[in-house]
ROBA-162210 format. One line per 3 residues: number of its first residue (from 1); their letters; for each residue x, y, z of N, C-alpha, C, CB. Coordinates in steps of 0.1 Angstrom, whole numbers, plus 2048, in hexadecimal, padded with zeros to 3 digits. Glycine has a CB too. Layout:
! residues N
NUM	a	X Y Z X Y Z X Y Z X Y Z ~ ...
! end
This chain:
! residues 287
1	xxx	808 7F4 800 800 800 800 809 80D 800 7F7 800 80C ~ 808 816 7F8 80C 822 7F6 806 82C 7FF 80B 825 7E8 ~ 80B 832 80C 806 83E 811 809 848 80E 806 83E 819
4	xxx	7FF 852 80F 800 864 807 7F5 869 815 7F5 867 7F0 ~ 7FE 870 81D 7F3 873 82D 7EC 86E 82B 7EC 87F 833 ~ 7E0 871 82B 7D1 86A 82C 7CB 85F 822 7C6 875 82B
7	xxx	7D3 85E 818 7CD 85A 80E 7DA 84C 80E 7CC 867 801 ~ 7CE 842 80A 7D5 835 808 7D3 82C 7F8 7D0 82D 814 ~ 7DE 829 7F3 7E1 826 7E8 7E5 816 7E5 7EB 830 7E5
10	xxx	7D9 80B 7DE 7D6 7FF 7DE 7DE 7FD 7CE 7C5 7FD 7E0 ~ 7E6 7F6 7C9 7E8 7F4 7BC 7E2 7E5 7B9 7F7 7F7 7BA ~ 7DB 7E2 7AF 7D5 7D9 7AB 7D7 7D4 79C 7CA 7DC 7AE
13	xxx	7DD 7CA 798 7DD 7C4 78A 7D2 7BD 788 7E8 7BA 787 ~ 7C9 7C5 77C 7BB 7C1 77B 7C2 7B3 76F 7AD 7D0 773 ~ 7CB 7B3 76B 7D5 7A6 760 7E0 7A9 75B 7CF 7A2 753
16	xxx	7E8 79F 758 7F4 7A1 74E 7EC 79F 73D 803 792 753 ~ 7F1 7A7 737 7EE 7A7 727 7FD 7A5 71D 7E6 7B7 723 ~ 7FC 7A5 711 804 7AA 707 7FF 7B0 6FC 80A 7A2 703
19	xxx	809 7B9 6F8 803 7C2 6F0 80F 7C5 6E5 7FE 7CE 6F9 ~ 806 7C8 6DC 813 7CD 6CD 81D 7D9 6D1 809 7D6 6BB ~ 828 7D9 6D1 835 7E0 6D2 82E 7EE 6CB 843 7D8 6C9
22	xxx	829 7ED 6BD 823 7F5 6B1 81C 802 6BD 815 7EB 6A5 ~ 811 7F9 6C0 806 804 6C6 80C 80A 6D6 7F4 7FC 6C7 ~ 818 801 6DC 81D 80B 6E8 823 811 6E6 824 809 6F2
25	xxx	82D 811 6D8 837 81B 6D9 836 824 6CD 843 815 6DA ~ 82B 81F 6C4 82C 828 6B6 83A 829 6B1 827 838 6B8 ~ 83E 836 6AA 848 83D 6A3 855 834 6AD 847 851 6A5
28	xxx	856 834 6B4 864 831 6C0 868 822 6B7 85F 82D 6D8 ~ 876 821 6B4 87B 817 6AB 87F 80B 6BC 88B 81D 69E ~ 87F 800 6B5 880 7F5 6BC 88F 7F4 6C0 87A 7E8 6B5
31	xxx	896 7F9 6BD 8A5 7FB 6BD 8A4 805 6CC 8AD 803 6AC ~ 89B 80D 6CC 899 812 6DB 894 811 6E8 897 817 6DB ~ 884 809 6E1 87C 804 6EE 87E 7F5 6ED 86B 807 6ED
34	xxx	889 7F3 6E7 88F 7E6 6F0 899 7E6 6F5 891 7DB 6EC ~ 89A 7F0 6FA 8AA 7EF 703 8A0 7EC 714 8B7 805 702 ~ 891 7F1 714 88A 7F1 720 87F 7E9 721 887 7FD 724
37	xxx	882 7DF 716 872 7D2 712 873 7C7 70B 866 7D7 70B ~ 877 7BE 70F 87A 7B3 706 86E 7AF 700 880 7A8 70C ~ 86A 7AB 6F3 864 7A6 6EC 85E 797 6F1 86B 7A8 6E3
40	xxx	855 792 6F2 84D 784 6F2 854 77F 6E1 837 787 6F3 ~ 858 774 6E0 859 76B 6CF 84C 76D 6C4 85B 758 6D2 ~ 842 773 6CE 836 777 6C4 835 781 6C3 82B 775 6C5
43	xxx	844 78C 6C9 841 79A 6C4 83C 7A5 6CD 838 799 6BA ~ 834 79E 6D6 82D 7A5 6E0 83A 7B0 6ED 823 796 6EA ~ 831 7B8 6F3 836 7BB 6FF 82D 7BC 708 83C 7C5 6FF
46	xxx	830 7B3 71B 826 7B5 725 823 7C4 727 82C 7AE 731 ~ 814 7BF 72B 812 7CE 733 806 7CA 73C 80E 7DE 727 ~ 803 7CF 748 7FC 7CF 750 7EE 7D7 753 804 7D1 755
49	xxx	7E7 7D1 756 7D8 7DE 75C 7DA 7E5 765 7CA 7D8 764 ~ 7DF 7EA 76A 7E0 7F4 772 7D0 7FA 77C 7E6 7FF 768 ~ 7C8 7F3 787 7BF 7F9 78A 7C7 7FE 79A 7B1 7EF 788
52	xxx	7BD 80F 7A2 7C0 812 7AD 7B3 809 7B6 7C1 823 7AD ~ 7B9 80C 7C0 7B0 80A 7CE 7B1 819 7D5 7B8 7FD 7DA ~ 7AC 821 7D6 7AF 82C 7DF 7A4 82A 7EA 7AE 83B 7D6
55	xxx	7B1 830 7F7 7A6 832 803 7A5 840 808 7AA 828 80F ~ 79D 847 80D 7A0 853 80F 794 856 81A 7A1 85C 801 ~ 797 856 82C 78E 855 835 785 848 833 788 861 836
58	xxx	778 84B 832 771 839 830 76C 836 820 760 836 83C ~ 772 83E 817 76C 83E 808 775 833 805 76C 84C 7FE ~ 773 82F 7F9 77B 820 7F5 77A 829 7E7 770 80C 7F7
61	xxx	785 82A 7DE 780 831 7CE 78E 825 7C2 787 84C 7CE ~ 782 820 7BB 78C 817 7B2 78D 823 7A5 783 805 7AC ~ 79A 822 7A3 79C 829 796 7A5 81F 78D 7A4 838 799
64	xxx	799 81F 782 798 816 774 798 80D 777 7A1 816 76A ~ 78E 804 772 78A 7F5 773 793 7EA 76B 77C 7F4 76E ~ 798 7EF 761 79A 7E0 758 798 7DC 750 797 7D9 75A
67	xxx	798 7D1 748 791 7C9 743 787 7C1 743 795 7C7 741 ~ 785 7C5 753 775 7BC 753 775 7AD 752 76B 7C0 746 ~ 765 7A8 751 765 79A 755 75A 798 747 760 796 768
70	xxx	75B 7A1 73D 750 79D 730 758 79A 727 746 7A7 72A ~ 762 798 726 768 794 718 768 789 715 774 797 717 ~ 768 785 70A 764 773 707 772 770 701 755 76D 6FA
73	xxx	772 764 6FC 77F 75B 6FE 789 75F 6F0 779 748 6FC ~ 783 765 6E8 786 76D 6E0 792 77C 6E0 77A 76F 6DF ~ 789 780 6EA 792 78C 6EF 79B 789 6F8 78A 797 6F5
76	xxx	795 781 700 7A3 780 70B 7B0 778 703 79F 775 71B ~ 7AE 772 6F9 7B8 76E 6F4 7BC 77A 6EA 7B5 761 6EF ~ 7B9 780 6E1 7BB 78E 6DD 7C7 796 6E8 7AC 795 6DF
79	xxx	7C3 797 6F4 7C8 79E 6FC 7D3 794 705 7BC 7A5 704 ~ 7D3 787 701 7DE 77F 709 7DB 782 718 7EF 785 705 ~ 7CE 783 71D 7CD 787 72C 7CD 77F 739 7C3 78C 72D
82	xxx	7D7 77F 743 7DA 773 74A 7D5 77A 751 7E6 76C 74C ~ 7D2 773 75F 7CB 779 76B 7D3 76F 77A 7B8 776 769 ~ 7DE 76A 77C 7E0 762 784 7DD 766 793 7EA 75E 781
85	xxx	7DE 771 795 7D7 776 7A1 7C8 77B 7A1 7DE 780 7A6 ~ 7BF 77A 795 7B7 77E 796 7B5 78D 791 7B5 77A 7A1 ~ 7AB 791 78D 7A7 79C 78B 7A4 7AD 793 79E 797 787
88	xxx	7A3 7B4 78F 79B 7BF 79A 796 7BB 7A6 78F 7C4 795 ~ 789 7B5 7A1 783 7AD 7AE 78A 7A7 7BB 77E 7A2 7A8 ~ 790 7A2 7B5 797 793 7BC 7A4 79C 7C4 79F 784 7AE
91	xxx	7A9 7A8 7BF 7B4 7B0 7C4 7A6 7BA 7D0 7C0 7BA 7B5 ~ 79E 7BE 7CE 791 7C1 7DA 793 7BB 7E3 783 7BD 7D8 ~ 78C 7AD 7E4 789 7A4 7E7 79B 7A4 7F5 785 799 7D7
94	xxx	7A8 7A4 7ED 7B2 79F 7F9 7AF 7B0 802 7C7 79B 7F1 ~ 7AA 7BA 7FF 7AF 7C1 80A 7A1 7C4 810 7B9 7CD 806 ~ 797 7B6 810 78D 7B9 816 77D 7BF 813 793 7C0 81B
97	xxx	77E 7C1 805 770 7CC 806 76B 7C3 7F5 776 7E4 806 ~ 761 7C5 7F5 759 7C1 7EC 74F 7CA 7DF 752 7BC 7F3 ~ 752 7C6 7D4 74C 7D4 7CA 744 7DD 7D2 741 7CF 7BD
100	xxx	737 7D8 7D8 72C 7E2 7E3 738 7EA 7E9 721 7D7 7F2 ~ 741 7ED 7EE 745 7F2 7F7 751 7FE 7F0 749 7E7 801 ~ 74C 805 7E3 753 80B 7DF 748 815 7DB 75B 805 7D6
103	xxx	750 823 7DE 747 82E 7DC 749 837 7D1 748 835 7E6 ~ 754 834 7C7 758 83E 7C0 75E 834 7B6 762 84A 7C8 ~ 75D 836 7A6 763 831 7A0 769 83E 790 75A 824 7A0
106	xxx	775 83D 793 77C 846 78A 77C 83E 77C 78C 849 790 ~ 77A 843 775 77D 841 767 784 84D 762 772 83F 760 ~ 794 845 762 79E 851 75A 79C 854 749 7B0 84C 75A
109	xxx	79A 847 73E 791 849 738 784 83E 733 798 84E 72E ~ 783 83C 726 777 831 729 77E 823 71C 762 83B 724 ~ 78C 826 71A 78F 81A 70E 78C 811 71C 7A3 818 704
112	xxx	78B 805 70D 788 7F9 714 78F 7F0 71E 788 7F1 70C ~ 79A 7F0 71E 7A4 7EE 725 7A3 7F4 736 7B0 7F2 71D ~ 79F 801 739 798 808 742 78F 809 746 798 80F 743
115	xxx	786 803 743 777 809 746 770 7FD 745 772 814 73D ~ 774 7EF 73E 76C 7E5 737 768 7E4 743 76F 7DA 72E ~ 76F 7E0 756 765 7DA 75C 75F 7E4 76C 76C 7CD 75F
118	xxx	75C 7ED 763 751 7F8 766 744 7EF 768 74F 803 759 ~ 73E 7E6 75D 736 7DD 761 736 7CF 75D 72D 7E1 75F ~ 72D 7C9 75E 72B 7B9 75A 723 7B4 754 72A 7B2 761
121	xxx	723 7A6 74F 717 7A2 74D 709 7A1 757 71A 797 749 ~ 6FC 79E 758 6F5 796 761 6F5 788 761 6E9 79A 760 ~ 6ED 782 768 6EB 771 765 6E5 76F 759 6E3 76A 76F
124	xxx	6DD 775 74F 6D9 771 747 6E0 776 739 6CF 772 749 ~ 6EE 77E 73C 6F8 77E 734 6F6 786 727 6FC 772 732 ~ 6EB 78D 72E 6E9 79B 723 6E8 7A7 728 6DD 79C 71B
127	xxx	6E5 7A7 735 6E1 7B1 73D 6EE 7BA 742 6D9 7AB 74A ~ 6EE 7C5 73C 6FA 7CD 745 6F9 7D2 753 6FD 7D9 740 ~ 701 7CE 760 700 7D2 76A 711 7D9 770 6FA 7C6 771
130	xxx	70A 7E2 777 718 7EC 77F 71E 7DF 788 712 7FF 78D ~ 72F 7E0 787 732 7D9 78B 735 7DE 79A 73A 7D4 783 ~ 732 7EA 79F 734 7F1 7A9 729 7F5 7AB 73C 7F9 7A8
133	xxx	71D 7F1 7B7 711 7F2 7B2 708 802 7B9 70A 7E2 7B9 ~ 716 809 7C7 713 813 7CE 71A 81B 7C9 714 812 7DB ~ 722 819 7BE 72C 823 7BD 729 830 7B4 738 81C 7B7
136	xxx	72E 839 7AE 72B 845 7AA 737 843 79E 72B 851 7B6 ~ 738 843 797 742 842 789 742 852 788 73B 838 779 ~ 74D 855 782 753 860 77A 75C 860 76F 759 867 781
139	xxx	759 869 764 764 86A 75A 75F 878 756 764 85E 74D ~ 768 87F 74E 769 88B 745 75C 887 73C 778 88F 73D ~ 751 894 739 74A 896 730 74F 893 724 746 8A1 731
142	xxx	75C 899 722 760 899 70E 764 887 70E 774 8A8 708 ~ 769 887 719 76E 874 718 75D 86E 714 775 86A 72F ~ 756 86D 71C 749 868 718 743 86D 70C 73F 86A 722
145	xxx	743 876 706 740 878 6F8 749 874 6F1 73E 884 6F4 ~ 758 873 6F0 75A 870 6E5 758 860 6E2 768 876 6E3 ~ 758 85A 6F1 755 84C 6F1 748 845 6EE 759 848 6FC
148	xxx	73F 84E 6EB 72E 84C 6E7 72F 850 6D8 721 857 6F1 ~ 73D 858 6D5 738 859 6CB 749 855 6BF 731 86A 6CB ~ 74E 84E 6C3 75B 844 6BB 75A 849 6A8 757 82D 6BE
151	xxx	767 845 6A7 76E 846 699 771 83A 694 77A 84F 698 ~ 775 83A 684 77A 82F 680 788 826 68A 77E 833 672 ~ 78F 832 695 79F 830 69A 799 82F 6A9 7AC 83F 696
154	xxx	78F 82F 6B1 787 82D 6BB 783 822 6BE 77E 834 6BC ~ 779 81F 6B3 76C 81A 6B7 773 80A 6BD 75F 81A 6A9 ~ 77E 808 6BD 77F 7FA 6BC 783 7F7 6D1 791 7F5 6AD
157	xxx	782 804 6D8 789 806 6E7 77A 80E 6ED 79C 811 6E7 ~ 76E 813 6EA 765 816 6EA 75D 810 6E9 763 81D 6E5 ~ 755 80C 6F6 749 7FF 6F8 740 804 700 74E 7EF 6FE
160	xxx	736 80D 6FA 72C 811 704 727 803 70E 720 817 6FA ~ 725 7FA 70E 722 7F2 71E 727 7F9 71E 724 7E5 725 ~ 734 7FB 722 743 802 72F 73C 80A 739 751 80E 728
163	xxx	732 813 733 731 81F 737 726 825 734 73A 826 733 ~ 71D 824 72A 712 828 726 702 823 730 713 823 717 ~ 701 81C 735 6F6 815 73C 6F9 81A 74C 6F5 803 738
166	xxx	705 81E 74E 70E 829 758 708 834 75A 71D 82F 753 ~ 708 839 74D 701 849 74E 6F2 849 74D 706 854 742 ~ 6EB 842 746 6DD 841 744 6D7 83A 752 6D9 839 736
169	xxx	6DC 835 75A 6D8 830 769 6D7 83C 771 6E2 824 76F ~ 6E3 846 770 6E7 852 77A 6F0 84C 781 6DC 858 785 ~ 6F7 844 782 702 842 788 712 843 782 6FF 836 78C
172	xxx	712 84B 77A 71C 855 771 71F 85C 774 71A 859 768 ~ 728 867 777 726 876 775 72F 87C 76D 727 87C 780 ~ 72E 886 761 734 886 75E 73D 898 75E 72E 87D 757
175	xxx	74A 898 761 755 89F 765 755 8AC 75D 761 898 762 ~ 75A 8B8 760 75A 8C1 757 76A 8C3 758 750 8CE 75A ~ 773 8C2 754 782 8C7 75A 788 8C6 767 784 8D4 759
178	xxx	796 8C8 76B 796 8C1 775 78E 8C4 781 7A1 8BF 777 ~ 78B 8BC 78A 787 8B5 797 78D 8AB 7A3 77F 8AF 792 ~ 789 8B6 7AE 788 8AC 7B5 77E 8A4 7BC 790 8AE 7BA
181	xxx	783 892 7BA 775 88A 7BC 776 887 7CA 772 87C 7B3 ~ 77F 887 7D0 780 888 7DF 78C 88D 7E7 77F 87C 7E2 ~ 78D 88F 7F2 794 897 7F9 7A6 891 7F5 78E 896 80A
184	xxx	7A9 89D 7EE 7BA 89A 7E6 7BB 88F 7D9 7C5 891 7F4 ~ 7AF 88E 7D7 7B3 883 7CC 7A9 889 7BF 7AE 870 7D1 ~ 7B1 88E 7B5 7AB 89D 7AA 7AD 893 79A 7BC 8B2 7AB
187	xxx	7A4 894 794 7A0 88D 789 7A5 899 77D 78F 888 78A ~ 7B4 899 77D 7BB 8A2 76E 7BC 89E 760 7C8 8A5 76F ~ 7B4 8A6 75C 7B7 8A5 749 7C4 8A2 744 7B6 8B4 740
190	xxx	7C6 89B 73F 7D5 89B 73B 7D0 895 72D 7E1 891 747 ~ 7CA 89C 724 7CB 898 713 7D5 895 70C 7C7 8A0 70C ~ 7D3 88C 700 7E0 88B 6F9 7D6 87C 6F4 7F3 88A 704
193	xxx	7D7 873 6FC 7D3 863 6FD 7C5 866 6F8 7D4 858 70D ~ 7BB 86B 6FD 7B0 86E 6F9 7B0 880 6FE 7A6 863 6FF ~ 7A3 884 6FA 7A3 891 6FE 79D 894 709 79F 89A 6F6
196	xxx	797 88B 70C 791 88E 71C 799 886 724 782 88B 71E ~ 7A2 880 724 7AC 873 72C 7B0 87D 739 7BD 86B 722 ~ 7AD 877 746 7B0 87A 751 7BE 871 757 7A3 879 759
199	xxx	7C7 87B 761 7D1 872 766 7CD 879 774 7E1 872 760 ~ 7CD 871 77F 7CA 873 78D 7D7 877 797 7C4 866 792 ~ 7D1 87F 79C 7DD 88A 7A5 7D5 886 7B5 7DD 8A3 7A0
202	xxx	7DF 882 7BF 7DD 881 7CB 7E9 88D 7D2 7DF 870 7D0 ~ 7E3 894 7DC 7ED 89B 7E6 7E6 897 7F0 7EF 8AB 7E6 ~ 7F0 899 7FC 7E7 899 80E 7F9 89C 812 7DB 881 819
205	xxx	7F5 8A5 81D 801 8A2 825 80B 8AB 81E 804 892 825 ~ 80D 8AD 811 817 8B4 80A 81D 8A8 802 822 8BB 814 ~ 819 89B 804 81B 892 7FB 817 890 7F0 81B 88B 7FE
208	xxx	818 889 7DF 816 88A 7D7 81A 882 7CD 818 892 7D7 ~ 80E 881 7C7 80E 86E 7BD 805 872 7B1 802 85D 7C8 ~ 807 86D 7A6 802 86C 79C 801 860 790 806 874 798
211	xxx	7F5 85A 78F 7F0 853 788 7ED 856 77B 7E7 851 78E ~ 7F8 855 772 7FC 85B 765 7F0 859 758 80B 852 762 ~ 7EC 84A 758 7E2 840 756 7E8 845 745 7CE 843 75D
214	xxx	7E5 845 73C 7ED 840 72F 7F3 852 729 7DF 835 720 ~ 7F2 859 734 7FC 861 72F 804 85F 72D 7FF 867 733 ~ 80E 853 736 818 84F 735 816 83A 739 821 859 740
217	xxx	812 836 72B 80E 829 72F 81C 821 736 809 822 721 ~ 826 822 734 831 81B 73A 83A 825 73F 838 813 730 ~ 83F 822 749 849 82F 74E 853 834 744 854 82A 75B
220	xxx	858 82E 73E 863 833 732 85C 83F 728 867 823 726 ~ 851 840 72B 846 84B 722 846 853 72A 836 848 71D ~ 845 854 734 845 860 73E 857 868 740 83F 858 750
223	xxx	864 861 73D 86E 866 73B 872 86E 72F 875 85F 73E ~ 868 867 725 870 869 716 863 874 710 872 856 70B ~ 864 87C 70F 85C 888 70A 856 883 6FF 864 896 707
226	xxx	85C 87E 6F6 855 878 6E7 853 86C 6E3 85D 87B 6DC ~ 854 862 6EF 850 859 6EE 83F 855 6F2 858 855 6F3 ~ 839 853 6EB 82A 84F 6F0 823 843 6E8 820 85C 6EE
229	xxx	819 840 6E9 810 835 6E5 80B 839 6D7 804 835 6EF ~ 80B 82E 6CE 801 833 6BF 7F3 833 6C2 802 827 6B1 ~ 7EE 830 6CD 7E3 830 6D2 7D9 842 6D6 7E8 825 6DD
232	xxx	7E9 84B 6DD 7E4 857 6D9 7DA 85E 6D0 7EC 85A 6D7 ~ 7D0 866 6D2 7C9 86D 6C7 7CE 879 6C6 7BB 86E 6C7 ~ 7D7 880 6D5 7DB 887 6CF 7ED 88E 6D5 7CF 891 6CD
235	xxx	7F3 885 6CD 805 881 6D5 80B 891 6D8 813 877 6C6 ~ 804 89B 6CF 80C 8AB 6D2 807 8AA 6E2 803 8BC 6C7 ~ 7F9 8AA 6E8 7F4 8B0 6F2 7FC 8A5 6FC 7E2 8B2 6F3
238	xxx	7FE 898 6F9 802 88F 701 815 894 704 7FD 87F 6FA ~ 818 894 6FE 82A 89C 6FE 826 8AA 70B 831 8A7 6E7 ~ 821 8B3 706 823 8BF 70D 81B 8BE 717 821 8CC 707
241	xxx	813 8B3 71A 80D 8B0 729 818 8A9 732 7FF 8A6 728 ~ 822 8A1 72A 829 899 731 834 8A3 739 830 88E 728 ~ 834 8AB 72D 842 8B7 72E 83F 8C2 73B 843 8C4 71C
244	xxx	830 8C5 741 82C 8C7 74B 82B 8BE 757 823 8CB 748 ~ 82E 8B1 75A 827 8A9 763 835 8A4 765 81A 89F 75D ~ 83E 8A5 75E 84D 8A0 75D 851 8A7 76A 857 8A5 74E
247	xxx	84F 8B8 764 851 8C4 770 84F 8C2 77D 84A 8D0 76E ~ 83C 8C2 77C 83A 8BF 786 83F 8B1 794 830 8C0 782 ~ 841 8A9 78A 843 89C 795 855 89E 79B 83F 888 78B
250	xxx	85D 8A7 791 86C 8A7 798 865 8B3 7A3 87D 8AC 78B ~ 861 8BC 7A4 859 8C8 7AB 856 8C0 7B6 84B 8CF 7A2 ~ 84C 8B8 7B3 844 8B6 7C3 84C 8A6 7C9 82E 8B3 7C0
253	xxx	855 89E 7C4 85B 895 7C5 851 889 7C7 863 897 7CE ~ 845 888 7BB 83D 87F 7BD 83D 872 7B9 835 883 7B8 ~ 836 868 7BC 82E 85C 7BE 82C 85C 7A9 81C 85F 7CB
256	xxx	82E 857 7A4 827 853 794 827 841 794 832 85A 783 ~ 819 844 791 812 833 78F 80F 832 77D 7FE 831 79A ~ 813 828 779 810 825 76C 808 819 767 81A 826 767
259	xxx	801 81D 75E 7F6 817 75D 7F6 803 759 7F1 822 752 ~ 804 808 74F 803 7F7 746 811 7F3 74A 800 7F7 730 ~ 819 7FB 751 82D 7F9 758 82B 7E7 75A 833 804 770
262	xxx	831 7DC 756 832 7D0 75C 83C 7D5 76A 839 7C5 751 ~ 848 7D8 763 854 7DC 771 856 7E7 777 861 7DA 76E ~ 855 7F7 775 857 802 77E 848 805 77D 861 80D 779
265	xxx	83D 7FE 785 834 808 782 82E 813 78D 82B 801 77D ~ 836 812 796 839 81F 79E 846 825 7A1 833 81E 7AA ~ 84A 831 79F 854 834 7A3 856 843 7A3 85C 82D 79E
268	xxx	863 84A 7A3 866 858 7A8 86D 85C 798 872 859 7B9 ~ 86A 865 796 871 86E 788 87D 872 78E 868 87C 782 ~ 88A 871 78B 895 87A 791 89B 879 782 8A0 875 7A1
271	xxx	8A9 87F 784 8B3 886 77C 8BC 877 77D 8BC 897 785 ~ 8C3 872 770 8CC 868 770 8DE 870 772 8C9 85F 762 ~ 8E7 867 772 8F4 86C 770 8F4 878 763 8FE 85F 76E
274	xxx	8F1 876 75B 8F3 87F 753 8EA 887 74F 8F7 87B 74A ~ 8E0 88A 756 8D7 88F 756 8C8 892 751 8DB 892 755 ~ 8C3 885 74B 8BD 880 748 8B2 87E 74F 8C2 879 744
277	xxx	8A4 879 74C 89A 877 756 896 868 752 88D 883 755 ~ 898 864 762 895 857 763 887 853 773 8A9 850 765 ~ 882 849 76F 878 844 77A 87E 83A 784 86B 83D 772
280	xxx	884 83D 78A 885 833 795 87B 82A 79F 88D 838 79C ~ 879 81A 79C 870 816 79F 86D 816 7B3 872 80A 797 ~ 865 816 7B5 85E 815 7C4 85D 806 7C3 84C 81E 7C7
283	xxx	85E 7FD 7D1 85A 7F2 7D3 84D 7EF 7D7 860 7EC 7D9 ~ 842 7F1 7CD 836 7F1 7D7 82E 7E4 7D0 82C 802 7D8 ~ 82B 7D8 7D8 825 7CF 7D3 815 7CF 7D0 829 7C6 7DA
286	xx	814 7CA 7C5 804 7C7 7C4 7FB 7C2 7CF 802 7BE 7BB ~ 7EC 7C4 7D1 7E4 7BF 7DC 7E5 7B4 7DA 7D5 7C3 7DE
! end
């Protein structure tokens, strides 16, 4: 558990995946993002779900769900998705508390990979139900439109279940810029990945953490100004957001959590020998 004063910090692998080299690293030649990722013999590179647990006085707040529990045999193989500890759930479940017992659910944005287990099937395996049944969901307005309303380069990470039967219930709300959803824990814009894509800022105490979520999908994106995801819609806003948040985290000597990191996925931004910016990893184990 990661403490920030008041505020307590659960890290949860909703799965291990693999994913094309192509769409993590775009433009970046393999001659460079393999000096920090070995390749699978099928080409692939690991990457992880990344879900929070946040505690903050008696509120319980999950930020980003996952991949959920609807995908058929199809997708999970698509996605290479292993679960040996179990899912979201099952990472709940070790520190005690049960979907009911979550009051807040952050949605940084709504791709699939984040948001798919927002809800579930029912028993009769058509029915969409909240997989958080007391909770209060949030995301940015422009995130929920552009996700109701997908492109030919979208539509394929845009699944209204996720989210749509969310807002038409009232148990949605949806964000205007940043916010905060509870005491020290502020729901920031950080466009580039999508245009409404939020990355989560915790303070208490004078302490300071940030939950990058695919601003910077792998720590090596958060050192390297021009490195980003082909997955970006829009890589200019995603560079000069990093080029701010870079600042900020040598500034406030913060906490950065990343979203899909197999190996540093928490650690401290400092200065290398030659001056360089590097993430040095935190030991903080999964629930």
């Amino acid at each position: 558990m990661i403490q920030l004063g008041d505020i307590r910090i659960h890290l949860i692998n909703d799965g291990d995946t693999l994913v094309d080299p192509g769409g993590m690293f775009g433009l970046v030649p393999r001659a460079l993002w393999s000096k920090y990722f070995e390749p699978t013999p099928q080409h692939l590179l690991p990457a992880i779900e990344m879900c929070l647990l946040v505690q903050v006085g008696d509120q319980n707040i999950v930020i980003d769900t996952g991949l959920g529990n609807k995908l058929d045999e199809k997708r999970r193989a698509i996605w290479h998705l292993a679960r040996p500890k179990g899912g979201l759930l099952e990472g709940l479940a070790r520190v005690g508390l049960q979907p009911e017992d979550i009051h807040y659910v952050i949605d940084t944005h709504l791709h699939a990979d984040h948001a798919a287990g927002n809800t579930y099937f029912g028993e009769d395996g058509q029915s969409i139900l909240p997989t958080f049944p007391n909770a209060e969901y949030v995301v940015q307005r422009r995130e929920y439109e552009d996700a109701m309303q997908p492109n030919e380069r979208t539509a394929a990470t845009y699944h209204p279940i996720n989210y749509q039967p969310l807002l038409e219930s009232g148990q949605m709300r949806l964000l205007e810029g940043d916010t905060e959803i509870a005491s020290g824990v502020w729901g920031i814009v950080t466009r580039g990945h999508t245009p409404g894509h939020m990355s989560i800022l915790f303070q208490s105490d004078n302490q300071y953490a940030l939950f990058t979520c695919d601003l910077s999908s792998y720590a090596v994106h958060f050192e390297k100004l021009g490195w980003m995801t082909a997955y970006d819609v829009e890589p200019l806003h995603t560079l000069e957001n990093k080029r701010r948040w870079q600042k900020w985290a040598l500034e406030h000597d913060a906490l950065l959590i990343f979203p899909h990191e197999p190996k540093r996925y928490a650690g401290k931004l400092t200065h290398d020998e030659r001056g360089g910016l590097v993430v040095l990893p935190i030991d903080e184990p999964f629930v």
